[in-house]
C-alpha positions in Angstrom: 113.5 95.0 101.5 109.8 95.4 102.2 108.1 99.1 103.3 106.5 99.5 105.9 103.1 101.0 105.6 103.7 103.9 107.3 106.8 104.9 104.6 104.7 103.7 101.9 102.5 106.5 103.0 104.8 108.5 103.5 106.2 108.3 100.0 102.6 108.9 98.4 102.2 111.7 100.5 105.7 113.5 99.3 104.7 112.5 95.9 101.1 114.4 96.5 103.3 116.9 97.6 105.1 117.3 94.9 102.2 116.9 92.5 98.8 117.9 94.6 99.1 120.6 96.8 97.4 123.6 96.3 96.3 126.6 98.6 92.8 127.5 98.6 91.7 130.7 97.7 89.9 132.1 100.1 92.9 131.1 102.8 96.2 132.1 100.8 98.3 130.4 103.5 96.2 127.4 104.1 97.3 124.3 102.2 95.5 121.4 101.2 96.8 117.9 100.4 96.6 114.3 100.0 97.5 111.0 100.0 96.9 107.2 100.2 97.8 104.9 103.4 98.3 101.2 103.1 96.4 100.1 106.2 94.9 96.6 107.7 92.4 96.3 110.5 90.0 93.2 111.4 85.9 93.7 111.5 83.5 92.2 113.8 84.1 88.6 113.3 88.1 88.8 113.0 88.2 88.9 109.5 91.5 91.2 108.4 90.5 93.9 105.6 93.4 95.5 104.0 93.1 98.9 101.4 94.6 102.3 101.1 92.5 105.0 102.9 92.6 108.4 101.8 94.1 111.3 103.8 93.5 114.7 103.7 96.4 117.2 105.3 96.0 120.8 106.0 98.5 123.2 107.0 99.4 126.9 107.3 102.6 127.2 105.4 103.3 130.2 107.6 103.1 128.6 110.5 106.9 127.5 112.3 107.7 124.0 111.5 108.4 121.5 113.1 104.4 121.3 113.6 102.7 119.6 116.2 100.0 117.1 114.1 96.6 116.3 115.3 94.5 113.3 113.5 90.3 114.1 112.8 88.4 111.2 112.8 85.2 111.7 111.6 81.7 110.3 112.2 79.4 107.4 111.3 76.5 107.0 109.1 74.1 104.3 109.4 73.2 104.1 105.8 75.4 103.2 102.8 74.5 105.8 101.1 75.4 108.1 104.0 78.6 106.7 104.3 79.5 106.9 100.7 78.0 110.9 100.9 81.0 111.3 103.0 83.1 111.4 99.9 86.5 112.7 101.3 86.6 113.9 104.9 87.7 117.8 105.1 86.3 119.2 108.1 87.5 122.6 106.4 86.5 125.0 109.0 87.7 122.8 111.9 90.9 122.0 110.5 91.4 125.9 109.1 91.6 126.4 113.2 93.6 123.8 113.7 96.2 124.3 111.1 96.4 128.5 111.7 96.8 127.3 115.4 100.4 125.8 114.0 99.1 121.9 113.7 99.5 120.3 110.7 95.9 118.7 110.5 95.0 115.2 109.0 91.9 113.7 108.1 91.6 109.8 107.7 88.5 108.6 105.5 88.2 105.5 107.1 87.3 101.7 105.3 83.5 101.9 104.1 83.5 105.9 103.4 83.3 107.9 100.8 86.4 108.2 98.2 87.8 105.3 100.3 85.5 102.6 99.9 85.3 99.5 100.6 83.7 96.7 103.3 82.0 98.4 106.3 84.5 97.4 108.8 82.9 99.5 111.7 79.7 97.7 111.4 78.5 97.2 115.6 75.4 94.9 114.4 71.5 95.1 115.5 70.2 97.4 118.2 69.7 94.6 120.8 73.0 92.9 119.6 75.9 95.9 119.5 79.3 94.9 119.9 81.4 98.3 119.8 84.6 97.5 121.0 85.7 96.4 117.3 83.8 99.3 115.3 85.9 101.5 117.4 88.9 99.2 117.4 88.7 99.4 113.8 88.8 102.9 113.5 91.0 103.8 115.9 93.4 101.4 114.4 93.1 103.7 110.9 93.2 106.9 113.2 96.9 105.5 114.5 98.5 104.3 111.0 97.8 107.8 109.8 99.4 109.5 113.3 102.4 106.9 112.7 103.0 108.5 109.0 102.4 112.1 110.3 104.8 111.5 113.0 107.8 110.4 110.3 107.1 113.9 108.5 110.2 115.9 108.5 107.7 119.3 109.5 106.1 117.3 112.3 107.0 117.3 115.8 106.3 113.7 116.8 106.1 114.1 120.3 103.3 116.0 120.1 100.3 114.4 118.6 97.0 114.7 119.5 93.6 112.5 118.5 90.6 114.2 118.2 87.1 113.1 116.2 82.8 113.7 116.0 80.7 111.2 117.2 82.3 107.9 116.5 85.1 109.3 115.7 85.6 110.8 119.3 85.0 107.3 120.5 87.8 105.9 118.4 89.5 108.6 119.6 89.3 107.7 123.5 90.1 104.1 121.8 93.0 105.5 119.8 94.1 107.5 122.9 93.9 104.1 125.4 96.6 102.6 123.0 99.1 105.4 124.6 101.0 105.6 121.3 104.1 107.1 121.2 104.0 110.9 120.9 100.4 111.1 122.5 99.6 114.0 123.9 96.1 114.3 124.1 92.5 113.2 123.2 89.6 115.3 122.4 86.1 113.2 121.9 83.3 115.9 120.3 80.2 114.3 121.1 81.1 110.8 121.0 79.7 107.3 121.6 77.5 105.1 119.1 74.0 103.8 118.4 72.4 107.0 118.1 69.1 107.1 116.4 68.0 110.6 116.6 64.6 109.7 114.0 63.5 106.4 115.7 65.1 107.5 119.6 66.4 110.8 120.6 68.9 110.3 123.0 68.3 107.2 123.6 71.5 105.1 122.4 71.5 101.4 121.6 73.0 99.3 124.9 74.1 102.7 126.7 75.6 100.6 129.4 77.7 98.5 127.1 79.1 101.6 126.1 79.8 102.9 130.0 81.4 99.6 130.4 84.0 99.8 126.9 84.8 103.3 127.9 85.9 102.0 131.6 88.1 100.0 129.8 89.4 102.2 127.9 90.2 104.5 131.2 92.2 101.4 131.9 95.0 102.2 129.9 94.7 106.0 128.5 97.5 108.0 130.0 97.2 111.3 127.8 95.0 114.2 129.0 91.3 114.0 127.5 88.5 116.6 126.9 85.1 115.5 126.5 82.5 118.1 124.5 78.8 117.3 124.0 75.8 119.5 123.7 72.7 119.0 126.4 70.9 118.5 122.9 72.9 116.2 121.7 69.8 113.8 120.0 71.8 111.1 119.4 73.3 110.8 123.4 71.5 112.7 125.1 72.5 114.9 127.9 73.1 112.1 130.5 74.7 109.1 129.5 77.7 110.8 127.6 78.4 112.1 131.0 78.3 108.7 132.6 80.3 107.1 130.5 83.2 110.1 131.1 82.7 109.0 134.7 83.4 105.2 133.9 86.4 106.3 132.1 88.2 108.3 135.2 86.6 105.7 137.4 89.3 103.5 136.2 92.1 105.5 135.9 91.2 108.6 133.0 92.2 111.5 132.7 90.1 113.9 131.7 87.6 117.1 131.6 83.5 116.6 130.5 81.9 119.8 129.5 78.4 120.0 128.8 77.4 122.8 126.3 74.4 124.4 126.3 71.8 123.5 123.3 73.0 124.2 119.7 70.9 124.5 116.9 67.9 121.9 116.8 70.4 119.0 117.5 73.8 119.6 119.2 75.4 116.5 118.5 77.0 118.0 115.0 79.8 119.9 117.1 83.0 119.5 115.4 81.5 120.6 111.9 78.4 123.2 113.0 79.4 124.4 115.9 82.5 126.0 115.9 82.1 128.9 118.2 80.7 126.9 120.7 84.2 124.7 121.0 86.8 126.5 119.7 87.7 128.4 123.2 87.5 125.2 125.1 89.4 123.5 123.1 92.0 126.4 123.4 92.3 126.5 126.6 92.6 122.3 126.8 95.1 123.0 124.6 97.1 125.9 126.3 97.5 123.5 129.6 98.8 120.3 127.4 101.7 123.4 126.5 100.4 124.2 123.2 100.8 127.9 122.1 97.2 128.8 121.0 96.3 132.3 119.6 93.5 134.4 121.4 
């Protein structure tokens, strides 16, 4: 009888359990694992890619199980190199929150990044040429076989799941989130979108109405709660198109709250991983009103 990929992750990931885990020293209760997911998604031209991205699971061992689980998606870099440099996503700070907040946190590096490797299934093409819908399809695809092995955890509660990711990773996350997968419960985007190019254009986005358009669609079908975060500084976005393109989203149908930071640093857009004080009580109080029991 053949495995589905989810229980073949699952399997690896008991087995990295049994084998990998370790608790980091400066966080005696803070755990840190990981594992390998068989996954498949297509690229741009339909072409099906298939390899086992790494995962990386945090969790608070004190914490009361069964957990709720919340996936991080991270960012894209434009480069090769840059994508490789992302070695294997960790987020530590924002998942230390996460995971002392009682979530058991999990960190896909997608196809094309870092200890991954592989094909760069996310690629949207030239400037005057972008086609995002199956960058983001791609990742939100990876972003929902690792929420369907979390979910078959034993110290997971699987109806309650929530997306959450940094620049193109919070756009696969409103991707992710329009799927309205089973044990959904929310989406949070931190400073998301594509075709930034904070060196050549500061907040000036490649085909920033394609992008209003895709996330209309995506408003389409979403049915979870969403929180948007972005920084008026953000130099990949900008401070007015991320805001438009929340609007297309609830135009059709959305749910969701935008909040516009004030400027962070020299460029804003880093959120999830620089700027933790900034989001941390918004995201609490998002949070708290999905029914979440967050600490002050």
């Amino acid at each position: 009888m053949k495995c589905s990929a989810a229980a073949r992750g699952f399997a690896l990931l008991l087995a990295a359990l049994a084998i990998g885990a370790f608790a980091l020293p400066a966080r005696a209760k803070l755990v840190e694992e990981h594992f390998k997911l068989p996954v498949e998604v297509a690229d741009a031209y339909g072409k099906k890619v298939a390899r086992a991205i790494v995962v990386t699971v945090f969790v608070d061992d004190e914490t009361p199980q069964p957990r709720p689980v919340v996936v991080l998606n991270h960012g894209r870099a434009p480069t090769v190199a840059g994508r490789a440099a992302v070695g294997r996503s960790r987020y530590p700070e924002a998942s230390a929150w996460f995971a002392q907040q009682g979530f058991v946190v999990a960190l896909p590096t997608r196809i094309g990044y870092g200890e991954t490797g592989g094909e760069d299934v996310e690629d949207t093409g030239r400037c005057e040429r972008t086609r995002y819908l199956p960058g983001f399809a791609a990742a939100a695809d990876q972003a929902l076989a690792v929420l369907s092995a979390m979910r078959a955890r034993p110290d997971v509660a699987p109806e309650r799941a929530i997306v959450a990711g940094q620049s193109f990773g919070g756009a696969a996350s409103i991707a992710a989130a329009a799927q309205a997968p089973a044990g959904l419960v929310a989406a949070i985007n931190f400073s998301g979108g594509g075709g930034g190019n904070p060196a050549g254009a500061p907040g000036e986005p490649c085909q920033p109405r394609l992008l209003q358009r895709l996330f209309a669609r995506y408003g389409e079908t979403a049915r979870s709660p969403t929180l948007w975060v972005y920084a008026e500084n953000d130099q990949y976005f900008g401070a007015d198109y991320p805001r438009r393109w929340f609007e297309a989203f609830t135009a059709t149908g959305g749910m969701g709250e935008f909040v516009l930071l004030p400027p962070q640093g020299r460029d804003g857009h880093p959120l999830l991983g620089s700027y933790q004080a900034a989001w941390q009580p918004l995201v609490a109080a998002f949070l708290r009103k999905q029914g979440f029991e967050i600490k002050e």
